[in-house]
C-alpha positions in Angstrom: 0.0 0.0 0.0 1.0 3.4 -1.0 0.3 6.0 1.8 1.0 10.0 0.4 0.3 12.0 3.8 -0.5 15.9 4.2 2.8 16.2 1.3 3.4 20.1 0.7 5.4 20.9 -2.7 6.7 24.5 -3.7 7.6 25.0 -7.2 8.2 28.4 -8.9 4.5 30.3 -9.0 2.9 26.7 -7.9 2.1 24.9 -4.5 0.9 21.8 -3.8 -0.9 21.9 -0.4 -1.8 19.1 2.3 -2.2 16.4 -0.4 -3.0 13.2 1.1 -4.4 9.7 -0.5 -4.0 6.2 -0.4 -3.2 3.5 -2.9 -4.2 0.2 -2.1 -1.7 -2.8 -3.1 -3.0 -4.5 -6.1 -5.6 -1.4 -7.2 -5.5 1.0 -10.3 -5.4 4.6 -8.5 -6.1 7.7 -11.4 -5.4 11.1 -10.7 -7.6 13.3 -12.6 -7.5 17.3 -13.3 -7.5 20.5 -15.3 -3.9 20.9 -17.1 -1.9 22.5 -14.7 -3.4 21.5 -11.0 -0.5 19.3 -9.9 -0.9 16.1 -10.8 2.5 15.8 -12.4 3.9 17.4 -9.3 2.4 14.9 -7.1 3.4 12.1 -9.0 7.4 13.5 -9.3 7.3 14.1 -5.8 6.1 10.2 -4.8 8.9 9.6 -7.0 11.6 11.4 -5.4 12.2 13.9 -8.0 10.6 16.7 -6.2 11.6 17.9 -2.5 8.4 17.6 -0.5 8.4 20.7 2.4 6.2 18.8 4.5 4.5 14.7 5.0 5.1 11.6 4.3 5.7 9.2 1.8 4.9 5.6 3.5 5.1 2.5 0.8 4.3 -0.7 2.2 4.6 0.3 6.0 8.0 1.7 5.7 8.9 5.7 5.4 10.8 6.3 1.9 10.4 10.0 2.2 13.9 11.2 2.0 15.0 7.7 0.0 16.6 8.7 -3.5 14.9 7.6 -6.1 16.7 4.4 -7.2 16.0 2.9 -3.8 12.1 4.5 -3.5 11.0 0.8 -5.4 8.7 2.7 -8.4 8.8 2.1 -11.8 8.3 5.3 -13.9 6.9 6.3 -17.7 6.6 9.6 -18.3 4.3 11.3 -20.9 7.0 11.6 -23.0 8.1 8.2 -22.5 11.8 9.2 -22.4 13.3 6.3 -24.3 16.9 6.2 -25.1 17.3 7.0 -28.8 21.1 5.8 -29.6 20.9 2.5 -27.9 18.9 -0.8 -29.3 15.3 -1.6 -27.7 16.8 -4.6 -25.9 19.3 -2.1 -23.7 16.3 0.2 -23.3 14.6 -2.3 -21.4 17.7 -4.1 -19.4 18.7 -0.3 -18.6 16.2 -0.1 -15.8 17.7 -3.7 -14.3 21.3 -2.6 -14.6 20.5 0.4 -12.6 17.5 -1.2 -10.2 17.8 -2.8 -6.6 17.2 -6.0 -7.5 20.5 -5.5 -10.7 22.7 -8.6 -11.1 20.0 -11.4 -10.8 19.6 -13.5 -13.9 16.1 -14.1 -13.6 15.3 -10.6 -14.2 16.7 -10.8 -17.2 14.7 -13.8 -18.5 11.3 -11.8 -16.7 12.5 -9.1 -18.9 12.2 -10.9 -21.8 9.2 -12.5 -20.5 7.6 -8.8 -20.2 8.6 -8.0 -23.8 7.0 -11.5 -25.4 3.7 -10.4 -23.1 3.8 -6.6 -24.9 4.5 -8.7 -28.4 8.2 -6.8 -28.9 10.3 -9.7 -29.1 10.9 -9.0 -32.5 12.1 -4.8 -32.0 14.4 -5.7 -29.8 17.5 -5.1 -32.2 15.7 -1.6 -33.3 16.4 1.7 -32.5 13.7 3.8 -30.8 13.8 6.5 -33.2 12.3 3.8 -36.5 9.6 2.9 -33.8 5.6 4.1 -34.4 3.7 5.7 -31.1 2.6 2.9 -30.9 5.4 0.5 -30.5 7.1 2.9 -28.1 4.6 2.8 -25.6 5.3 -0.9 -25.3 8.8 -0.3 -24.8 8.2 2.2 -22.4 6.0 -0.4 -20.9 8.7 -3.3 -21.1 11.4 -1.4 -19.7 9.5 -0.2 -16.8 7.8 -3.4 -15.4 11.5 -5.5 -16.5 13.2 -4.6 -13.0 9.8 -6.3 -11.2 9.1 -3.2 -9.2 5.4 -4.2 -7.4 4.6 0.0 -7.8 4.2 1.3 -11.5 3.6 5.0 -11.9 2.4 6.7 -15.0 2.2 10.2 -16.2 -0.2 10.4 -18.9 1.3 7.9 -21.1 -1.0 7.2 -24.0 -2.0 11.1 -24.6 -0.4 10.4 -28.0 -1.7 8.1 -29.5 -5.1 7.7 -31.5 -8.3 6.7 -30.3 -8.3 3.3 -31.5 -4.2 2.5 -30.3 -5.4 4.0 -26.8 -8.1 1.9 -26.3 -5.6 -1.6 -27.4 -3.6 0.0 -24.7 -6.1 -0.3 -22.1 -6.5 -3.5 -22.2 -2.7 -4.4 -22.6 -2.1 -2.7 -19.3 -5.1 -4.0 -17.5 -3.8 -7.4 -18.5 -0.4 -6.9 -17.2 -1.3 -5.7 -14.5 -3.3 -9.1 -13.6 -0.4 -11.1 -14.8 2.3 -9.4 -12.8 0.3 -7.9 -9.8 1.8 -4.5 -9.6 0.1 -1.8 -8.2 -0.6 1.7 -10.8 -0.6 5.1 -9.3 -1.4 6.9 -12.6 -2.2 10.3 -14.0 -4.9 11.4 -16.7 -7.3 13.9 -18.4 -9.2 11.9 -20.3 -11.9 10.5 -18.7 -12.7 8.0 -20.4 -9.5 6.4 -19.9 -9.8 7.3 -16.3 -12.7 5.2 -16.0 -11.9 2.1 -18.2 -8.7 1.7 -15.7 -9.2 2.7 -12.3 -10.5 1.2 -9.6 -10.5 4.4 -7.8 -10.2 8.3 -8.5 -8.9 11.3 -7.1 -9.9 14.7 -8.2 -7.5 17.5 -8.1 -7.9 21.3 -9.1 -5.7 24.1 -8.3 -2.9 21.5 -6.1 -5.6 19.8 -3.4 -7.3 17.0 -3.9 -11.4 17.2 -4.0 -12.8 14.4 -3.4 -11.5 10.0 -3.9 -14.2 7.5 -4.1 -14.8 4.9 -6.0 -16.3 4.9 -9.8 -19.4 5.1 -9.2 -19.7 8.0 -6.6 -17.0 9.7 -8.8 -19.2 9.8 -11.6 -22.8 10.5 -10.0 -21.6 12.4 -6.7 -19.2 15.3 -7.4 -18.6 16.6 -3.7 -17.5 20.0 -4.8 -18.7 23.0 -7.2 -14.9 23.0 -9.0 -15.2 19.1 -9.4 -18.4 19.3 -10.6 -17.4 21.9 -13.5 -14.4 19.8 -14.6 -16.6 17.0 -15.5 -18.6 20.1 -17.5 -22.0 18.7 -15.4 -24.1 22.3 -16.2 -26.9 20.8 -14.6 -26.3 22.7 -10.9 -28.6 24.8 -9.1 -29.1 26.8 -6.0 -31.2 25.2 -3.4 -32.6 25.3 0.0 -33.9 22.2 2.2 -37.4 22.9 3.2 -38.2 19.6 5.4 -37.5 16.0 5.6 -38.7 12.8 7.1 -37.3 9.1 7.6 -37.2 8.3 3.8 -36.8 12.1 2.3 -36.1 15.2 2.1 -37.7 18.3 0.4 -36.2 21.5 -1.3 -36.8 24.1 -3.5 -34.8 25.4 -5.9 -35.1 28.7 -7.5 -33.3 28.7 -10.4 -36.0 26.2 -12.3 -39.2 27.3 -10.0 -39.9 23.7 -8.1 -40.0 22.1 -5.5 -38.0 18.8 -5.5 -37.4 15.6 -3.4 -34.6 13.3 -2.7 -33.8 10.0 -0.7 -33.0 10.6 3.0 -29.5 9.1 2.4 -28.2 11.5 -0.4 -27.1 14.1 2.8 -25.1 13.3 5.6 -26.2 16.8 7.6 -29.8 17.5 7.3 -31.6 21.0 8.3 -34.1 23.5 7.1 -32.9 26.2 5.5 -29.6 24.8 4.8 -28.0 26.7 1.7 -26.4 24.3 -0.8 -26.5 23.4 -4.5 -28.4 20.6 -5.9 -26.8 18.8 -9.0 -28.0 16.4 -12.0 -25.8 14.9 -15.2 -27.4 15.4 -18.3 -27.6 11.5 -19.1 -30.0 11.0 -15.7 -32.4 13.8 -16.6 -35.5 12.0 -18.2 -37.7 13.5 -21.0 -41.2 11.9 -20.9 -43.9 11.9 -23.7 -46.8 14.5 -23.3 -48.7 12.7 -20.8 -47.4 9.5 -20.2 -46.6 8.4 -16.6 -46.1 11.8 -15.5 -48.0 11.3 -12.5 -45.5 8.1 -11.9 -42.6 9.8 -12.0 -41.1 12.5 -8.9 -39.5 15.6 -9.8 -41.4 16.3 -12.6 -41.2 19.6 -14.5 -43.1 21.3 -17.4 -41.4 23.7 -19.8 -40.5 23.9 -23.5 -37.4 22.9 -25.4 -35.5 26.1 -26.0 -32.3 24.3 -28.1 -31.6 21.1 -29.9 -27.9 20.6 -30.4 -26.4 17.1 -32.6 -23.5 15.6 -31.1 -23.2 13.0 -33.9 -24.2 9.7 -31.6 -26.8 11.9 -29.5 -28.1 14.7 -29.1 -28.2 17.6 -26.2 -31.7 18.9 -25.5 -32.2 22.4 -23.5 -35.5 22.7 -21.7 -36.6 25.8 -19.2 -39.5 24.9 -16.7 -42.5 27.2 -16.6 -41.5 30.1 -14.4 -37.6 29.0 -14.3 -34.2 31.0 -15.0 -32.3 28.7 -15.9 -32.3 25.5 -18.6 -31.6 22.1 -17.9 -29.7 20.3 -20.3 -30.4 16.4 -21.0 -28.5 14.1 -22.9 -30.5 12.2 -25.7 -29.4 9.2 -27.5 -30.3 9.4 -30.9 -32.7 6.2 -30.7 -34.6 7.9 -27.6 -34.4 11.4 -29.6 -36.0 10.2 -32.8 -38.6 8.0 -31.1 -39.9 11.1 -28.9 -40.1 13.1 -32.1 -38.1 16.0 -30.1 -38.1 19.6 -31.9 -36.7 23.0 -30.8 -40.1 25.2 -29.1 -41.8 21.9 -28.3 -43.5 21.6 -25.0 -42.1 18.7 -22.9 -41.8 17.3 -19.6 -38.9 16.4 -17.7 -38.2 14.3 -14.6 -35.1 15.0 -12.3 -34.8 11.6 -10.4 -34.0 11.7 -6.8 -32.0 8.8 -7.0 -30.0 10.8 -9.6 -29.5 14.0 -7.8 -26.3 15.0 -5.7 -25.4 17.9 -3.5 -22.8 20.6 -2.9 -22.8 22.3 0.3 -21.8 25.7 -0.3 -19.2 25.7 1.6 -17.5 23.1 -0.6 -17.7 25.7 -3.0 -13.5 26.1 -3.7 -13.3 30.1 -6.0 
């Protein structure tokens, strides 16, 4: 297990500030972010290439804070994947044994070999990196970190150059690597896609903290904070004050779209009346429900007309404003759903904002 506690970097016009998570032995840990929060900087201090100010760096129950980084136990591939260019593909990937802990054992050099069958490279190995595609470099980058048998494997946005379709090969290369060979990934990304294929559990960092960790699922459908909310580009946020609750709900209303809505008991920790925060939806849980049809079944249900259509190529975005509301609420339409409910811009239509869907910010989880 990889403990990072309360670390503090100071680079030149950038902090990072009381950054603490944990990364449990065997998991896929992703670090998400705007460019320029700190998520490199995190990961090069972990490393050893970065001087931390303040915490501590705890790997497996022992304190490698002020180790160098040789004897930190990490395998490392950067974004830019930082291959040697004048020496063959073969020394590329013994280079990191020669200079490892465990250099000068023979059977790392036949697990080396091992690691470049597994990645399909055997047959490179006499290349230079420069004749390589993206492609093929990323496996080497692969190869050559895993070949020392480091059980820690940290990666800085690795596969940010290739296409869509060599990603996505990638993906599942590493995922089955990292079941052969057991290592634990710390890694970084900003595509979220990626982010979500891989990991087993998310941090979100903006401006050098950390937001919020959790799991996929309450990742996805439970941004704790106004900022992490944004960066997943979730418009659908609006003011809101709790007006009641009982054992199985609570009640609010929300100004912004004119209603009054409900939500399970269970969706906030700290419940009171008149309790300012903001009330949040993603655009793929907001329902649109033919002219009459269940609309008495379903809660949350608002009336208003359709104020922009918008084609996205495999759906489409639909804007609606309730009767009486300021603001729109944007829904995301697959293009089967879209054509069979006939949807057209300055229709009336009816929309239903689950309360299993919902999530809340408190305002003062608002970060400016």
């Amino acid at each position: 297990m990889l403990e990072i506690r309360n670390i503090s970097v100071q680079t030149k016009g950038f902090s990072l500030k009381d950054t603490s998570l944990t990364v449990q032995t065997g998991s896929c840990h992703v670090i998400v972010g705007p460019t320029g929060c700190g998520k490199t900087t995190l990961l090069e201090a972990v490393i050893g290439f970065r001087k931390i100010q303040n915490g501590r760096i705890i790997l497996d129950g022992k304190d490698i804070t002020n180790l160098p980084v040789h004897e930190r136990g990490f395998s490392y591939v950067p974004q830019d994947l930082a291959l040697f260019p004048h020496i063959s593909i073969e020394e590329n990937i013994f280079y990191g044994i020669r200079h490892s802990r465990n250099s000068g054992h023979k059977e790392r050099y036949e697990a080396a070999r091992e690691v470049a069958a597994s990645l399909s490279i055997n047959h490179l190995l006499k290349r230079k990196a420069v004749n390589l595609s993206g492609g093929e470099r990323q496996r080497v980058a692969l190869a050559r970190a895993l070949a020392p048998g480091h059980r820690y494997l940290l990666l800085d946005e690795p596969l940010s150059a290739l296409h869509e379709g060599m990603k996505k090969e990638m993906w599942f290369l590493l995922k089955e690597l990292q079941e052969k060979y057991r290592f634990t990934i710390l890694m970084v990304s900003h595509d979220m896609e990626e982010t979500f294929f891989l990991a087993d559990r998310i941090s979100i960092m903006i401006d050098g903290r950390i937001h919020q960790t959790g799991d996929k699922d309450e990742i996805y459908h439970s941004p704790s904070t106004r900022s992490a909310a944004d960066f997943f580009g979730i418009k659908n946020i609006f003011k809101a004050e709790i007006t009641g609750s009982n054992n199985d709900s609570i009640s609010l209303f929300c100004p912004e779209l004119a209603a009054k809505l409900t939500a399970p008991h269970s969706k906030l920790k700290t419940i009171e009346p008149g309790t300012p925060v903001s009330v949040g939806i993603r655009a793929e849980e907001v329902m649109i429900l033919r002219q009459g049809y269940m609309e008495h079944a379903q809660d949350n249900a608002l009336r208003g007309k359709i104020t922009d259509v918008i084609e996205k190529g495999g759906s489409h975005t639909v804007l609606i404003k309730p009767e009486g509301a300021h603001r729109t609420v944007e829904i995301e339409v697959p293009n089967y759903a879209f054509r069979k409910l006939g949807l057209e811009k300055a229709q009336d239509a009816v929309v239903a904002l689950r309360g299993e869907s919902l999530f809340f910010v408190y305002e003062t989880n608002f970060i400016n």
